[in-house]
VOPAGU-2260 file (C-alpha; in pm, 1 decimal, decimal comma):
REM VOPAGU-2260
SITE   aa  ch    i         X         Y         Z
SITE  UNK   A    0    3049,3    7007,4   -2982,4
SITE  UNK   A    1    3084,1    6631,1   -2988,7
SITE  UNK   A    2    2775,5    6566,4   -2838,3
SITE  UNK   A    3    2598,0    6805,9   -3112,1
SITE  UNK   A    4    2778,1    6642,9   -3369,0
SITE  UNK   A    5    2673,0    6287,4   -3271,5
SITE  UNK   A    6    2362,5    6373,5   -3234,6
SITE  UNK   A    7    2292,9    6512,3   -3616,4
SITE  UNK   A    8    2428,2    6173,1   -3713,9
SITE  UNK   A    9    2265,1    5937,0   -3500,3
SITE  UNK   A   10    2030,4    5785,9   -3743,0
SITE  UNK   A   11    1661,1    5817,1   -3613,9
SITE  UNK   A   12    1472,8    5448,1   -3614,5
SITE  UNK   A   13    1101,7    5445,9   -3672,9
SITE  UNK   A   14     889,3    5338,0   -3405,8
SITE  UNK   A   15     558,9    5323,4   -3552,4
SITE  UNK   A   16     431,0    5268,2   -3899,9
SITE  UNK   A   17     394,7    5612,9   -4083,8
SITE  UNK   A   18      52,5    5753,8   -4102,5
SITE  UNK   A   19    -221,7    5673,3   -4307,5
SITE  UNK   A   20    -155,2    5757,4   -4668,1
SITE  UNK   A   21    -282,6    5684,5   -5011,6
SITE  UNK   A   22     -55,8    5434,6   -5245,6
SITE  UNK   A   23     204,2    5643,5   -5420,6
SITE  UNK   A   24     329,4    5498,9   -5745,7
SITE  UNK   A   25     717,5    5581,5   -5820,1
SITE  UNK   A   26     686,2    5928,6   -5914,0
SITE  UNK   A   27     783,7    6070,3   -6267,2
SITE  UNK   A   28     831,5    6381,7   -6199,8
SITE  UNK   A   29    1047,4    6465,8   -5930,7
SITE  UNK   A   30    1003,4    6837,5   -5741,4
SITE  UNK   A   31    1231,4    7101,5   -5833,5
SITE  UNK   A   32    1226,2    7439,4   -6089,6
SITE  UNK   A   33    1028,8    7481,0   -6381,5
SITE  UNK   A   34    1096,1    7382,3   -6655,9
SITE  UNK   A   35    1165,1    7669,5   -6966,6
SITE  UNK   A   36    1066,3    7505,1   -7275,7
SITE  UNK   A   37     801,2    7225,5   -7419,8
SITE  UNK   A   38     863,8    6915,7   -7400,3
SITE  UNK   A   39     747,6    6570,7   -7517,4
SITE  UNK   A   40     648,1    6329,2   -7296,9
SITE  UNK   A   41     416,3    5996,6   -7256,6
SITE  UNK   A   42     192,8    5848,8   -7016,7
SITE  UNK   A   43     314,2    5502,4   -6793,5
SITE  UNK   A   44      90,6    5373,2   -6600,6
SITE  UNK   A   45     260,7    5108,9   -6288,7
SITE  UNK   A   46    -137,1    4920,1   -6213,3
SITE  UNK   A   47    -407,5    4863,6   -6345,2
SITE  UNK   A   48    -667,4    5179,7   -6329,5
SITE  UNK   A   49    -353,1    5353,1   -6151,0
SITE  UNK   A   50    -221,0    5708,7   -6184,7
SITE  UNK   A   51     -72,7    5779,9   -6507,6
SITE  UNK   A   52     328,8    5895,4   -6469,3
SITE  UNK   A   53     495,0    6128,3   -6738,1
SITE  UNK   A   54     848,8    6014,9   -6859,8
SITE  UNK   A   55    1075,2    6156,9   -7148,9
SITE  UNK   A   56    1049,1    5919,2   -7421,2
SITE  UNK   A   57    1381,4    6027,0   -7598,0
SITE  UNK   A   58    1379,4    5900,4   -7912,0
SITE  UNK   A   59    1151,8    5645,3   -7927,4
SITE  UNK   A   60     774,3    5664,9   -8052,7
SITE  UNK   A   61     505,1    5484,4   -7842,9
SITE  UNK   A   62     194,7    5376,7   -7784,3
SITE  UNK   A   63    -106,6    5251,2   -7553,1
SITE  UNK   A   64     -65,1    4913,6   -7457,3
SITE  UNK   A   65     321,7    4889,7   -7524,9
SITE  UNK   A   66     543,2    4775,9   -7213,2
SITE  UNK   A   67     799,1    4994,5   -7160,5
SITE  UNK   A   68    1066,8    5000,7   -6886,4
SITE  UNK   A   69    1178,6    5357,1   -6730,9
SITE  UNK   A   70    1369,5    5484,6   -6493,2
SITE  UNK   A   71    1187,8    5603,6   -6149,0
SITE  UNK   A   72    1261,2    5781,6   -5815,9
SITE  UNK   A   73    1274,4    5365,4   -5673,1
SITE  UNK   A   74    1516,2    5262,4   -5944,5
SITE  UNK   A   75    1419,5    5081,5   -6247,7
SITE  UNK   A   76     999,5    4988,1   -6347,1
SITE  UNK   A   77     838,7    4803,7   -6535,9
SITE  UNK   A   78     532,3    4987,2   -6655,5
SITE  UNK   A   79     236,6    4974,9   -6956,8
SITE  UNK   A   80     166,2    5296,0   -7161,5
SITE  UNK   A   81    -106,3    5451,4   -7092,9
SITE  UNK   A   82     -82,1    5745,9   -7335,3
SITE  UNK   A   83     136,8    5780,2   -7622,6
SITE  UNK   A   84     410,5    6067,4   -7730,2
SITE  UNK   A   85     251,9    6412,7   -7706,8
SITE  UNK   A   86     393,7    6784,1   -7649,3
SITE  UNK   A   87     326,1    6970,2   -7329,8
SITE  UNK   A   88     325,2    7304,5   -7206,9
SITE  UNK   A   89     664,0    7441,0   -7025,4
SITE  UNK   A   90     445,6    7504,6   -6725,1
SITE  UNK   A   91     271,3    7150,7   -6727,2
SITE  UNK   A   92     602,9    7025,9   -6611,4
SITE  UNK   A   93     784,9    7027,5   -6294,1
SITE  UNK   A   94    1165,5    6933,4   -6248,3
SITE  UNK   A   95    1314,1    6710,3   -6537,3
SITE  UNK   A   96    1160,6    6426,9   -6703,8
SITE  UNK   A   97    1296,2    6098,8   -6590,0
SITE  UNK   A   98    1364,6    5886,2   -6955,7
SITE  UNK   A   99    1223,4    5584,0   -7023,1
SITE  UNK   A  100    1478,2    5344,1   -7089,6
SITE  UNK   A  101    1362,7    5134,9   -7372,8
SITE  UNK   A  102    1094,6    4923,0   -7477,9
SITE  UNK   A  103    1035,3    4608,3   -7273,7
SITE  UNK   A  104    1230,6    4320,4   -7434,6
SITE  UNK   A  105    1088,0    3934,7   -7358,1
SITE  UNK   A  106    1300,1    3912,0   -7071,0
SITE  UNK   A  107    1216,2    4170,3   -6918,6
SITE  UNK   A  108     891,6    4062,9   -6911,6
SITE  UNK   A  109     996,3    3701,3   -6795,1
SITE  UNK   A  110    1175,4    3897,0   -6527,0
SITE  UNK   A  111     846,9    4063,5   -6493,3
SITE  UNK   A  112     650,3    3757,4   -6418,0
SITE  UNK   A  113     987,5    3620,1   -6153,5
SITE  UNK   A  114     917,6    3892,7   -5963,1
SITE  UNK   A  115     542,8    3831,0   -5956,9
SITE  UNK   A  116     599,3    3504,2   -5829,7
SITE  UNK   A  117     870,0    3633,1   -5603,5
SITE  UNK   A  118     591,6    3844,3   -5452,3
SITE  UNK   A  119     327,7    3598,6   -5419,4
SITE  UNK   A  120     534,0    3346,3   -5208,0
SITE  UNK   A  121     648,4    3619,7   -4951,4
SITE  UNK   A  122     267,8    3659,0   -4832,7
SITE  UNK   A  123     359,7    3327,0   -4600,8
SITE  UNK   A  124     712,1    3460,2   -4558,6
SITE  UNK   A  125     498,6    3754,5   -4403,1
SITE  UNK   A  126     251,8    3574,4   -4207,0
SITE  UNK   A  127     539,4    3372,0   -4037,4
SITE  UNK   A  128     732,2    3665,9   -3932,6
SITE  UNK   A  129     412,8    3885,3   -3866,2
SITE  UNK   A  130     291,3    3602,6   -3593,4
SITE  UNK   A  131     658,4    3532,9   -3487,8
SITE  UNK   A  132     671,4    3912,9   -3338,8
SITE  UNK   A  133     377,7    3913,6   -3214,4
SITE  UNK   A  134     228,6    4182,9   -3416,9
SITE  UNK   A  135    -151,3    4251,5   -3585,9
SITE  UNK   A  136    -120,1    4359,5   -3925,2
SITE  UNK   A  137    -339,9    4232,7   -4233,7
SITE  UNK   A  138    -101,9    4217,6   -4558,2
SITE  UNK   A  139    -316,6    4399,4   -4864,3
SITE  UNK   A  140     -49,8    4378,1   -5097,8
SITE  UNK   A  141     331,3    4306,6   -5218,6
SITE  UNK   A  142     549,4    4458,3   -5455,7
SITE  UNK   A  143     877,7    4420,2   -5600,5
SITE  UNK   A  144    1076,9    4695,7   -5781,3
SITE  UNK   A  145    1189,0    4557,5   -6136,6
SITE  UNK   A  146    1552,5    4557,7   -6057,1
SITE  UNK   A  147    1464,0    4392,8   -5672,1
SITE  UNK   A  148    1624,8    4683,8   -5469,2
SITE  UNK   A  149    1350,9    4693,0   -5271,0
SITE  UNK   A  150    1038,3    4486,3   -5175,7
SITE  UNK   A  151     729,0    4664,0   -5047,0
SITE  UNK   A  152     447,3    4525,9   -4792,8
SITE  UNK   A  153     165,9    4715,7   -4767,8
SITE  UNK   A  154     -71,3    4688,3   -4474,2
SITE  UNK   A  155    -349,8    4805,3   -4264,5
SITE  UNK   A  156    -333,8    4771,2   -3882,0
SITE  UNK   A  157    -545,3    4930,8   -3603,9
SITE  UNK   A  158    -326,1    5234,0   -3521,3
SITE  UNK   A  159       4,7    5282,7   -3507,9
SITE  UNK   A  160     254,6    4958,8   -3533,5
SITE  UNK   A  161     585,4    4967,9   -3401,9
SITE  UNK   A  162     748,3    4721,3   -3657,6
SITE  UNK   A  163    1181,3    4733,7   -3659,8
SITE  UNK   A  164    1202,5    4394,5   -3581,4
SITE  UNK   A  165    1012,1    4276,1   -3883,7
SITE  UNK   A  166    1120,3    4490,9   -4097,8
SITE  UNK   A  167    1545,5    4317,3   -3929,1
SITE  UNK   A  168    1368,6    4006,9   -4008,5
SITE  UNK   A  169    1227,1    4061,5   -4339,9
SITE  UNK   A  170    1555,5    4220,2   -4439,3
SITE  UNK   A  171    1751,6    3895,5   -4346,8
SITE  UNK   A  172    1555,9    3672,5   -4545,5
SITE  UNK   A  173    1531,8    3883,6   -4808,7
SITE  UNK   A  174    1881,3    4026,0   -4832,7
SITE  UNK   A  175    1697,5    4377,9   -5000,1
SITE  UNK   A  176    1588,4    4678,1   -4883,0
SITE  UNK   A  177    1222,7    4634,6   -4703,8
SITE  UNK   A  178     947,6    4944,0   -4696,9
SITE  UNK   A  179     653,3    4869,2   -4504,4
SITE  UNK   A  180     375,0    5104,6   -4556,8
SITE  UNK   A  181      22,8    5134,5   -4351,6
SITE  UNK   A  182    -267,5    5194,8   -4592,6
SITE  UNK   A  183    -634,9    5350,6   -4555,2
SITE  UNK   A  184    -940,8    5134,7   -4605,4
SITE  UNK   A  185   -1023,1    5297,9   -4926,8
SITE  UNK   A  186    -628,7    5212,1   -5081,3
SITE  UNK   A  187    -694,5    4871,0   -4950,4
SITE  UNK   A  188   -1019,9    4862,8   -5173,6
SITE  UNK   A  189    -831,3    4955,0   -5452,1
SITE  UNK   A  190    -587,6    4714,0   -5422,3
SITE  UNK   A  191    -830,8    4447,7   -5375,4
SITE  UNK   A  192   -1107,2    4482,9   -5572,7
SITE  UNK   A  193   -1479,3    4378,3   -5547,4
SITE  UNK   A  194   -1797,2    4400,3   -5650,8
SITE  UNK   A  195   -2032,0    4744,2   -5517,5
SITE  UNK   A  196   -2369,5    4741,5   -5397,5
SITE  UNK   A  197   -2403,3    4898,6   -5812,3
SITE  UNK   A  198   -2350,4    4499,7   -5924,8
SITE  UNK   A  199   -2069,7    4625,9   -6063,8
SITE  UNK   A  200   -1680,1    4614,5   -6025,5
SITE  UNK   A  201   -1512,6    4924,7   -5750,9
SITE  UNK   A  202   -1495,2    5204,9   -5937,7
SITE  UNK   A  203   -1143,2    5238,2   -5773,6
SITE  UNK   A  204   -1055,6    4922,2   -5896,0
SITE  UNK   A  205   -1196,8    4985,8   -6253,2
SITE  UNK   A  206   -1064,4    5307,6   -6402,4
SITE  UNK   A  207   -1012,7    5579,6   -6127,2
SITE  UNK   A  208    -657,3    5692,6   -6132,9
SITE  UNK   A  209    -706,6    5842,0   -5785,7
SITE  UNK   A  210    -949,6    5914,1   -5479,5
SITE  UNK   A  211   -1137,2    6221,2   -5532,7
SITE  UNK   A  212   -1259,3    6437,1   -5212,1
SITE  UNK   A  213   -1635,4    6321,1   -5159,3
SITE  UNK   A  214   -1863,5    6482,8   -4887,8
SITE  UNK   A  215   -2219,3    6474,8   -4710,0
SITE  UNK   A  216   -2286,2    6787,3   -4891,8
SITE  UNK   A  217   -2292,8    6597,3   -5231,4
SITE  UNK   A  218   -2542,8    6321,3   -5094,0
SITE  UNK   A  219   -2774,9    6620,4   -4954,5
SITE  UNK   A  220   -2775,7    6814,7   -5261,8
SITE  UNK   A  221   -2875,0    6501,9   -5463,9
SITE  UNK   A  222   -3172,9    6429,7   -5242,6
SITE  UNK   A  223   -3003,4    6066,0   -5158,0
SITE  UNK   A  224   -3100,6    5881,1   -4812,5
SITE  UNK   A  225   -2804,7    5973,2   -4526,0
SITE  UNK   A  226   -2832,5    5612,7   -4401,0
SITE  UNK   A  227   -2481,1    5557,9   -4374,7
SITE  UNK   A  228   -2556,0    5195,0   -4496,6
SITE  UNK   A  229   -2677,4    5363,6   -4828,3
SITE  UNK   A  230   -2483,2    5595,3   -4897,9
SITE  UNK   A  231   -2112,4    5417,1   -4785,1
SITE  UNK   A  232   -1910,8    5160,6   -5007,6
SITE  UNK   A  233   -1750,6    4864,9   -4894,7
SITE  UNK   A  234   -1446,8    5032,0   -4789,6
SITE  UNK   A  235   -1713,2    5246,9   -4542,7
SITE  UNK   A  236   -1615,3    5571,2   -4669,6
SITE  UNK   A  237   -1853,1    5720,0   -4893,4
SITE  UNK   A  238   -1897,6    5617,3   -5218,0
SITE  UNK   A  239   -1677,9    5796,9   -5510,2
SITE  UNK   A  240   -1973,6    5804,1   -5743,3
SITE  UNK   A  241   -2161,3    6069,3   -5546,7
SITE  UNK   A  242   -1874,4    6281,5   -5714,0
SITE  UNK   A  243   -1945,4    6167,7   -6041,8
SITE  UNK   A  244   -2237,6    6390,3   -6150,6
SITE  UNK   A  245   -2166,5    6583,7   -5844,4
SITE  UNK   A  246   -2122,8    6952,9   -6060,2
SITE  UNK   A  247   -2459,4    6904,6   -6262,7
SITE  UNK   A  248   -2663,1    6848,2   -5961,3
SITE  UNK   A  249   -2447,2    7164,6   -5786,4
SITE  UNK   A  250   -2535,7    7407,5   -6080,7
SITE  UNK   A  251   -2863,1    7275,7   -6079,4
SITE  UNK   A  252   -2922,9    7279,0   -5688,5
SITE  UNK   A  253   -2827,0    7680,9   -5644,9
SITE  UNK   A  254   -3070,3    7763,2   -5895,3
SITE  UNK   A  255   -3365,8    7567,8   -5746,9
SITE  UNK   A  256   -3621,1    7693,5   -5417,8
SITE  UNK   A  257   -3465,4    7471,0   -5129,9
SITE  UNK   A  258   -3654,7    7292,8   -4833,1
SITE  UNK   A  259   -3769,6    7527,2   -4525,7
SITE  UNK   A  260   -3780,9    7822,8   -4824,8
SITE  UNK   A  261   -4096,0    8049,5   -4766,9
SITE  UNK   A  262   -4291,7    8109,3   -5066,7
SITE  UNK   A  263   -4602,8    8229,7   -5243,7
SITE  UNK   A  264   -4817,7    7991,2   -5442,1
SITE  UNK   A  265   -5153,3    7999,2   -5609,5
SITE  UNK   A  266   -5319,8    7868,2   -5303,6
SITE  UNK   A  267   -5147,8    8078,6   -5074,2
SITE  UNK   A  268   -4779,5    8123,5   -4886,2
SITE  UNK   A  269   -4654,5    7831,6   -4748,7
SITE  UNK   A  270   -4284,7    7677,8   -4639,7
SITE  UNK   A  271   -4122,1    7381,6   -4911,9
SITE  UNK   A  272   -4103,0    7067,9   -4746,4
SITE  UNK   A  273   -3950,5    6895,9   -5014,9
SITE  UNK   A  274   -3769,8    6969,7   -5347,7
SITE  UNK   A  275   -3643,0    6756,9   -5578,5
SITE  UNK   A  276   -3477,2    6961,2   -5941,3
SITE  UNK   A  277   -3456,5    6607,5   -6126,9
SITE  UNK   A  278   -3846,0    6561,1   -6175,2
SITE  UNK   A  279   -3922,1    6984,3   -6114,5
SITE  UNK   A  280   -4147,9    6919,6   -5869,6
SITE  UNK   A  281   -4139,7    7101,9   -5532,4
SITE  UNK   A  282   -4421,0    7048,3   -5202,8
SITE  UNK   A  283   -4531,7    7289,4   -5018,9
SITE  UNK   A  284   -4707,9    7270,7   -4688,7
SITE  UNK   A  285   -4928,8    7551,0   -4649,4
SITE  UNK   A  286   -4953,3    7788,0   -4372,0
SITE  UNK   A  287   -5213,6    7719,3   -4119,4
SITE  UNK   A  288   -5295,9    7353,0   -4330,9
SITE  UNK   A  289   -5041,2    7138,9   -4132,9
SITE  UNK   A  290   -5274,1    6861,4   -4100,8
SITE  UNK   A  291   -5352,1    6849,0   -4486,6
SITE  UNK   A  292   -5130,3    6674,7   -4773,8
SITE  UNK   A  293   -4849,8    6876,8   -4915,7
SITE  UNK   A  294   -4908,2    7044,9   -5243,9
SITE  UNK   A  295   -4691,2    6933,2   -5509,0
SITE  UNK   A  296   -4579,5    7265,8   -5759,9
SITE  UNK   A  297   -4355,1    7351,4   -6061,6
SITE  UNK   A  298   -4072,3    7627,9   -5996,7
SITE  UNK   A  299   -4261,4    7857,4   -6229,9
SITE  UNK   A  300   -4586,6    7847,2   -5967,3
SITE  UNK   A  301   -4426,3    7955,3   -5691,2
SITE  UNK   A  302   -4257,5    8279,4   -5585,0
SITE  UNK   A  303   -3946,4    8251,4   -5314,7
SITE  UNK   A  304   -4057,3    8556,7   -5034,2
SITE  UNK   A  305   -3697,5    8516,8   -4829,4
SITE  UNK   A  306   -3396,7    8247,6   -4793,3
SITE  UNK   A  307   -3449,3    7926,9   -4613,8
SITE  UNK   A  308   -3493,8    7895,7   -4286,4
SITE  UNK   A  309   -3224,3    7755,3   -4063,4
SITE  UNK   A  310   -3264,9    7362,3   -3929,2
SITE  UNK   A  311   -3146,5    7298,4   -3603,5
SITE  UNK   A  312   -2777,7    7141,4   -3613,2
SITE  UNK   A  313   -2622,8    6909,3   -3539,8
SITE  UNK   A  314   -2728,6    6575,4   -3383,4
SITE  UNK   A  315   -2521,0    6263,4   -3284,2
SITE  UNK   A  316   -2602,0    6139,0   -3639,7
SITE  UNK   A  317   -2435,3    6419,5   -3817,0
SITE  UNK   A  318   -2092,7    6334,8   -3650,9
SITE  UNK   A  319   -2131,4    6013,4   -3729,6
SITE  UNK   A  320   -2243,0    6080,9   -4140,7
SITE  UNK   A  321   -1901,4    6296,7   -4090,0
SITE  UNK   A  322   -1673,9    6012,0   -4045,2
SITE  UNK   A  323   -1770,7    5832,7   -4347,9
SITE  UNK   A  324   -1576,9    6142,3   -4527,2
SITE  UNK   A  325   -1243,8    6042,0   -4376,7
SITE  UNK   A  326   -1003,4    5849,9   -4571,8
């Protein structure tokens, strides 16, 4: 019995970094039962182009733009509103509301800045330690809670990084509580910021709230090159606008004759080679004519005879096009 008993509460020390895993801002909404009845809420957002948090607003009446500071699953925020008192449905709503606490006052928003600064000078805090232990870990980013109960680091490393001794280290300068978390490459993008092979700003960076599941299928359907140069961002994962028109081109794509699809045309049955739904113009290689040009068609020419024939699957490239679709 003693033995058991020590054992459930021995506390259990990491020895690696946790896995991979996207940037969670403090969450608003806590997991729990449903709640009953409507309620009003508004929209915080913790970073720029980050995800938008629901708190109760109580009695006060705000808008976008205002800062605001609320009470979070960390402690105590200090967050911009994103979108201003509204009513929502009973089963929008999950567990209760945490409130926000009042509107941001001008020292809270000189504490605001402290704690910016406080953030930017433990980067060679970091560095110091990092090289003291021995360890490889690039710092992407640092973060301190409003009321400085805690003080996040978050990093990418090859693999898994067994880190207690930093985080003993950290802890003693720091005299806080110290959360080191291991980011993807796309979360590090995010965080960052750059410019895209578009010319313009990450799209990550800019105004999406979160990543969005993108796959080969997308960059097939929209006839795009699978050169994983073309179709990756900088993160090399690929890129979140293949998503963005991603249902037109679906809707669009099941309704059109695919390549390897036998058909009938004026000229005589052939197999499509080629189709392409944005311009409506589809080429068919006619039976027994392999050496001659394909014949370019309109959907209305032709008449599908069966479903497309099956390419042979897959090659080393395909496994490597797959990859890009990991986070």
């Amino acid at each position: 019995m003693k033995n058991e008993k020590n054992k459930k509460g021995r506390r259990q020390e990491p020895d690696a970094a946790p896995p991979e895993e996207a940037r969670q801002e403090p969450a608003a909404i806590p997991a729990g039962e449903t709640r009953q009845e409507p309620a009003e809420v508004v929209g915080v957002r913790f970073k720029e182009a980050g995800k938008v948090y629901y708190f109760d607003p109580g009695e006060l009446s705000l808008h976008p733009g205002e800062q605001v500071i609320v009470e979070t699953v960390r402690g105590l925020e200090f967050g911009t509103v994103a979108a201003g008192n509204k009513t929502v449905r009973a089963s929008e709503i999950v567990g209760s509301l945490k409130p926000v606490v009042r509107i941001a006052t001008e020292a809270d928003v000189r504490k605001n800045e402290q704690n910016k600064q406080l953030e930017n000078g433990a980067w060679a805090v970091w560095t110091e330690n990092v090289k003291k232990n021995g360890l490889v870990m690039q710092l992407v980013d640092v973060e301190y809670t409003f009321d400085n109960s805690k003080l996040i680091f978050y990093f990418t490393a090859d693999g898994r990084v067994d880190f207690r001794e930093l985080v003993k280290d950290l802890a003693g300068i720091y005299r806080t509580r110290i959360e080191l978390r291991q980011i993807g490459v796309r979360d590090e993008a995010k965080l960052i910021g750059g410019i895209g092979v578009c010319g313009r700003p990450f799209c990550c960076k800019s105004f999406l709230s979160d990543f969005a599941q993108v796959s080969i299928k997308m960059a097939k359907e929209q006839n795009l090159s699978l050169s994983s140069s073309k179709i990756s961002g900088a993160c090399g994962r690929l890129m979140c606008c293949l998503r963005f028109e991603h249902e037109v081109y679906e809707e669009e794509y099941a309704s059109f004759p695919k390549a390897d699809t036998p058909v009938s045309t004026p000229a005589g049955k052939g197999i499509i080679i080629e189709s392409n739904f944005l311009s409506g113009k589809i080429k068919v290689r006619l039976d027994g004519d392999a050496n001659s040009p394909a014949k370019v068609y309109t959907k209305d020419e032709i008449k599908v005879l069966g479903p497309a024939r099956r390419r042979e699957q897959k090659g080393p490239a395909d496994a490597e096009l797959k990859k890009l679709e990991e986070k």
